[in-house]
N, C-alpha and C positions, 0 to 999 in steps of 0.2 A: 333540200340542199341546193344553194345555188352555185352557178357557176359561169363566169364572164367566158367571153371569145370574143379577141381585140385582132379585129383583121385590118391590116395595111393596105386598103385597096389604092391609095396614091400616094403614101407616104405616111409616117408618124412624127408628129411634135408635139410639145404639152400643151399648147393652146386647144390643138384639135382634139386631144385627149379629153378634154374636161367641156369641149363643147359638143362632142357624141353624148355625153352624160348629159348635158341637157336638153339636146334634141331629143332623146329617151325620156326625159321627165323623171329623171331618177334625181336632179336636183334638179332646182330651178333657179333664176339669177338673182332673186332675193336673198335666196339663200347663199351661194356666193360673194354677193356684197356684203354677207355680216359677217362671210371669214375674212376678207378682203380686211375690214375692220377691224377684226383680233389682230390679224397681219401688222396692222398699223402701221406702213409706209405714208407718208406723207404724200398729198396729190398726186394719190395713184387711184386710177380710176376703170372699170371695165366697163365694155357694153356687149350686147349680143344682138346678133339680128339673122332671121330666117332669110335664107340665098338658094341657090341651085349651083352649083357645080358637074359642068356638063351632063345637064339637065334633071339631075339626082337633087330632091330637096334635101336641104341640112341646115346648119345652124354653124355660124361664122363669128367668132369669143374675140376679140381685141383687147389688150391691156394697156395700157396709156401711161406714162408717168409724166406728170405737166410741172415737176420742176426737179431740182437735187438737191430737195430737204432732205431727203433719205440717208444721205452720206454721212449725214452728221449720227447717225446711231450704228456706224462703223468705224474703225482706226483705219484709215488705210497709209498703205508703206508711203514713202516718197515720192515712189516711179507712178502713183496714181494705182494699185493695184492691193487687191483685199485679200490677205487669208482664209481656205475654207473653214478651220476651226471658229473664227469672223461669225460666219455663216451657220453653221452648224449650233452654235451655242446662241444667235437670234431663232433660227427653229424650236430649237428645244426647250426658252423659253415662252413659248407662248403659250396661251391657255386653249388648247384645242384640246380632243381627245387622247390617250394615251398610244392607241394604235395608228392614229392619222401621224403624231411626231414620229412613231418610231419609223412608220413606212417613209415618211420627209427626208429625215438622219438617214438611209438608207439609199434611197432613189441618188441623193446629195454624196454619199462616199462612192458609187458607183462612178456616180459621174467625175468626180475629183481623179478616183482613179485613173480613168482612162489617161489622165494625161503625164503619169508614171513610167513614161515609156522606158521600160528596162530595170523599173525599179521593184522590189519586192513581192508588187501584186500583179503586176503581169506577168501571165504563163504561170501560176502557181495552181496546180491541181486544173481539173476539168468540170466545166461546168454541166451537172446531169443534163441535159437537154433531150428528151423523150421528144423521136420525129416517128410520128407514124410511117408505118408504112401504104404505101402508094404507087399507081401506075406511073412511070415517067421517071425523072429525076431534077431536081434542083438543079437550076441555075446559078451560079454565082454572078453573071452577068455583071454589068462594065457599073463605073462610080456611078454619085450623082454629081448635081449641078451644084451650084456657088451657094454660099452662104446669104441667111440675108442681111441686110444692112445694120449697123451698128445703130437702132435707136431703138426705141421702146415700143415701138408699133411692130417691131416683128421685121419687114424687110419691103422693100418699094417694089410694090408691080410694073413698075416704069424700069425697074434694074432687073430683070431675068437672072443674069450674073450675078448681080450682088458683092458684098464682100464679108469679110468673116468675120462674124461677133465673137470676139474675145472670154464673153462667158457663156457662149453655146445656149444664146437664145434660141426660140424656136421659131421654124420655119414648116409650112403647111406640103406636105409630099410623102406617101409610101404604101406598099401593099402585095399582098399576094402570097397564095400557095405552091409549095414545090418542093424538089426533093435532095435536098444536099444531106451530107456526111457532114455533123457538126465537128470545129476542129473546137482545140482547145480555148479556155475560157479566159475571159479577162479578168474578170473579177469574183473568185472563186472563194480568194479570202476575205473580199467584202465581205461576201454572202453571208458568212462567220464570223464578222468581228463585230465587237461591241460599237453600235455608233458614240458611244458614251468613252471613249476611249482615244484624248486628246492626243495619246504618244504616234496613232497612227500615222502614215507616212501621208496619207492622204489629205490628213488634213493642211499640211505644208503647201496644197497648190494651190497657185496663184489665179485670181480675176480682175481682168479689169474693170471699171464701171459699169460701161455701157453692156446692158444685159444684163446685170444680177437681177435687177428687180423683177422681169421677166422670168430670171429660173427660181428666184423664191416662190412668185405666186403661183406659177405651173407645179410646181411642183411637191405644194402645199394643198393646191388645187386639185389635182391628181391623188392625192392620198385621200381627200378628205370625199370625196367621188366613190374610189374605193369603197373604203370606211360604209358609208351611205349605201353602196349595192347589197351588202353583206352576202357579197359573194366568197364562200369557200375553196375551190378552185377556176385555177386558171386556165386557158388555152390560148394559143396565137397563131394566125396566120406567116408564113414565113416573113421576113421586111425585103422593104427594098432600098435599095444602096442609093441607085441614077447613074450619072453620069455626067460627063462635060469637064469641064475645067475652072479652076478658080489659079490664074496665074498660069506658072507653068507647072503647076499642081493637077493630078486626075483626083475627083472627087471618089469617096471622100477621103476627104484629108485630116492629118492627123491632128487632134485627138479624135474625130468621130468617129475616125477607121476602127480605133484598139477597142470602142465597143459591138464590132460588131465579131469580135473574137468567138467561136461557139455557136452561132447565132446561123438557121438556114436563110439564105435569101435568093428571093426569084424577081427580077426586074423584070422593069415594061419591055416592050418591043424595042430594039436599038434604031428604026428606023423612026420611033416618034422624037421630033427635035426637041418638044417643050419637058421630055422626062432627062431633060442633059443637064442635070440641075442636081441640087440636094434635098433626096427623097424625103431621107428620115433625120431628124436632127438630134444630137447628143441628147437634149435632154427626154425627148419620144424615147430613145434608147434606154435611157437609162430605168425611166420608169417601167418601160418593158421588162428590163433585166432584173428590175427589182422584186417583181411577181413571179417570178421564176418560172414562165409557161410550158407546159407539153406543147408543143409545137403540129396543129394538123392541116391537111391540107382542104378539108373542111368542117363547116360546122360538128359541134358532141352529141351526139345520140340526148334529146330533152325537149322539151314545153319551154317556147319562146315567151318570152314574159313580157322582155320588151328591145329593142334596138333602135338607137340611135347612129346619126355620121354627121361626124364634124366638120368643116370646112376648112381647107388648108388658104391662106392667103393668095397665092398664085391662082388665075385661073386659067385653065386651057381647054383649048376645042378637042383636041386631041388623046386625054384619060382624062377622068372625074380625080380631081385632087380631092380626096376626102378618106378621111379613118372612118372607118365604123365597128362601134361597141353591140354584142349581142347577149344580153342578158337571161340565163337560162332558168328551168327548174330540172334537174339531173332528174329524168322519172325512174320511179321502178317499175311504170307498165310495161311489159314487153308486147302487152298488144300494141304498141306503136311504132314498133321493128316490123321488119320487113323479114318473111318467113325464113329465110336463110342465115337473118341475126337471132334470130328469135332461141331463145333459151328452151331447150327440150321441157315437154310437160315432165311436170315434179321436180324441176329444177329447186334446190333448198341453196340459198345464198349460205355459203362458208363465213361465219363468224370466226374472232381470233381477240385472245386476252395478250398483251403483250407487257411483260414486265422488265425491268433494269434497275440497277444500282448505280448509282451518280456518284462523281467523284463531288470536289469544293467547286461551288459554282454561284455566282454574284446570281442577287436579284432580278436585275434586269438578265441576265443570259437565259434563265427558268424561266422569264415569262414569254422572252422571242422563242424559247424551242416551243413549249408549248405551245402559244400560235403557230408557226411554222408547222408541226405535227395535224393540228385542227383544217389549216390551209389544203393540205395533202389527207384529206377527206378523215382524218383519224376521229373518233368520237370518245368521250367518257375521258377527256386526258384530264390528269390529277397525279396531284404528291402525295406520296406514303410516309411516314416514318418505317425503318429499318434499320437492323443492326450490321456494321460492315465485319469485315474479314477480322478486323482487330477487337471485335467484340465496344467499336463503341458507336453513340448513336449517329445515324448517317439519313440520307435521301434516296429515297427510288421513285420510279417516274412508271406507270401504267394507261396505259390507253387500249381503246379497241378495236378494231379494224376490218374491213372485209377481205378474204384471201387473194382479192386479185392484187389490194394495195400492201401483204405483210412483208415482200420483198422491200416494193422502194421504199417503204415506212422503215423497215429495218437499216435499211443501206443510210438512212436519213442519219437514223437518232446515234448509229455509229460512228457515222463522222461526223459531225456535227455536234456533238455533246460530250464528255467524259465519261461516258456508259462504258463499262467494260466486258460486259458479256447482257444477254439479252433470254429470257426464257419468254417462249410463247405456250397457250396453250388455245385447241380447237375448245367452242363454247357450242352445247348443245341449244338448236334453235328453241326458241319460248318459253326454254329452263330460266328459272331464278337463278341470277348466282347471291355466294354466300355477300358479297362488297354491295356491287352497284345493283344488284336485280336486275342486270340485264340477259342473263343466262348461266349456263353451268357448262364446267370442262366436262367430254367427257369422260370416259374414264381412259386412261392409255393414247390419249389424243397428241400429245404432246408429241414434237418433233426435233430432231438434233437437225441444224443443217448440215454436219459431216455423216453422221451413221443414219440417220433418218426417221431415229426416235430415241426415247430416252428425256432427257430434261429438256430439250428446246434450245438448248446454247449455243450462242453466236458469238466468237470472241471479236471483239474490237481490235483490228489491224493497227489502230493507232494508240494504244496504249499497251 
């Protein structure tokens, strides 16, 4: 099983996102240019090239757009500004993978959201955010610095300041571990809603030009990177905010602020002057928020497979501007723990069969829970036929799990699905079972979480 750790060491943006994945060799820029291709923007063009950033080798992705043929395969308003549904339905037509769109439509409502200030999806439920625990505590520490400039290269090194790209291109800066209390989430009900689903409110926000082309192919870029790790879980370093000013604004400013809703962040030093800037940029954010990471303050207990660090555009004498992706294998040796993690001899990993009944639910929503569950280490997920309450034919959803994940697995498929009660049962290790042959209950195993055994059921709070 693998598993990513996307750490902020001078900031996050989607350029540097997808150029840690190649500095990794997990893609390479051929293969880039043939999604770039599907993409089908007109004279738009990448390149990549091996740099140093305070003295750290990395790999430095620039996107180009060498004219505005592009515009003409958008409607845009009058005032010069595009709809995200615009946007959202050029994703989703293109011929990519199934899982690279949906994560696209997803990363893309994130970010639209944010800039709903006060509307439907801000402040609606809480984002799970799993922060380890750690010596110290989280910093919130001060903004960042200025946006970058409005053109398709990302932002001028000659402007430190910069100014604000309108559709939250991205700019090179974020990182770090630490220890905050996450507060509540931004986008909680993205998380959950169908990207296929034109009524939502998100889709209604506005872009203007300069920059889209930048967050389609970051951001498409990003998924398909993803996609390509097959990575199963996530983790992240805390991010970082910066600092400085853009106007009479502290960084950062809104919309970038509303995603860091939820989210720990620990900033650089406040006496370095070049971190007085904007670390991490909306679209870094959003694709963060889209993987939905446990948050630690370092690396996951695993076999390093491979890591890459991207290059943030800015460079400074004073931190390494650079992301870096570490690409893991989740072992089950515990001979690679260190004697006081190490699993007592005869330790037997706790298996768990976990079953539900689904209320009516679209195709596409069964196939994001399903991922989503696989995501969150679940194995063997699959539909059953069943008979509901009313004696007529219905859906149930089973997967299997280890007991350390059948809490948040449960807390998951609860809210997040029309499941309205949950039976689990404990699986005898190297038993056959009667379905999957992956084991057998065994007998009396089964647990209530009110009495503490009995049938295994968990009622759904939201139904």
């Amino acid at each position: 099983m693998k598993s990513l750790y996307l750490e902020s060491v001078g900031g996050i943006a989607g350029d540097m996102f997808t150029a840690s994945f190649l500095d990794a060799a997990v893609v390479d820029l051929r293969e880039m240019s043939s999604v770039l291709e599907t993409i089908g923007l007109p004279d738009t063009s990448i390149r990549s090239e091996s740099t140093r950033r305070r003295g750290l080798p990395c790999t430095y992705l620039e996107v180009t757009c060498h004219s505005e043929k592009w515009k003409n395969m958008f409607h845009f308003r009058p005032d010069g500004t595009v709809r995200m549904y615009e946007l959202r339905s050029f994703v989703g037509g293109l011929s990519l993978e199934s899982s690279t769109i949906r994560l696209a439509e997803k990363i893309l409502l994130i970010h639209a959201g944010a800039r709903l200030r006060g509307g439907p999806v801000v402040g609606e439920g809480a984002l799970p955010v799993q922060l380890a625990s750690a010596s110290g505590a989280y910093s919130s520490g001060e903004s960042n610095d200025s946006r970058p400039a409005t053109t398709m290269q990302k932002s001028d090194p000659t402007n430190p300041a910069g100014s604000i790209d309108p559709a939250g291109s991205d700019d090179p800066k974020s990182n770090a571990p630490s220890n905050l209390v996450p507060s509540p989430n931004i986008a909680e009900a993205l998380f959950s809603a169908d990207p296929l689903e034109g009524k939502d409110e998100a889709m209604e926000a506005l872009y203007a030009a300069p920059g889209v082309v930048d967050l389609l192919v970051d951001i498409i870029f990003a998924a398909h990177c993803i996609r390509r790790s097959e990575a199963t879980s996530f983790y992240a370093s805390p991010v970082r905010s910066g600092g400085g000013y853009v106007g009479q604004e502290r960084n950062p400013i809104f919309p970038t602020s509303e995603l860091y809703r939820g989210l720990p962040v620990q900033n650089l030093r406040p006496d370095l002057g070049d971190a007085l800037r904007e670390l991490s940029t909306p679209t870094g954010l959003a694709i963060l928020r889209a993987l939905e990471p446990e948050f630690l303050p370092s690396w996951p207990d695993g076999k390093v497979r491979s890591l890459g660090l991207g290059a943030g555009q800015y460079e400074s004498d004073e931190f390494a501007n650079v992301f870096r992706m570490v690409l893991m294998d989740r072992s089950e040796n515990t001979a690679l723990y260190s004697e006081a993690r190490r699993e007592p001899e005869g330790y037997v990993r706790i298996k768990y069969r976990v079953q539900c009944g689904l209320g009516a639910e679209s195709q596409e929503k069964l196939a994001k829970l399903m991922d989503s569950l696989e995501h969150q280490s679940a194995s063997d997920v699959r539909l059953y036929q069943r008979k509901n309450s009313e004696g007529k034919p219905g859906l149930g959803l089973t997967f299997l799990c280890d007991g350390d994940d059948l809490t948040t697995l449960s807390d998951y498929l609860l809210n997040h699905s029309t499941a309205f009660a949950i039976r689990y049962e404990k699986l005898r290790p190297g038993a056959s079972g009667p379905a999957s042959g992956l084991a057998a209950p065994l007998p009396s195993a089964s647990r209530t979480a009110e009495e503490g055994s009995g049938s295994g059921q968990t009622e759904n709070p939201y139904n």
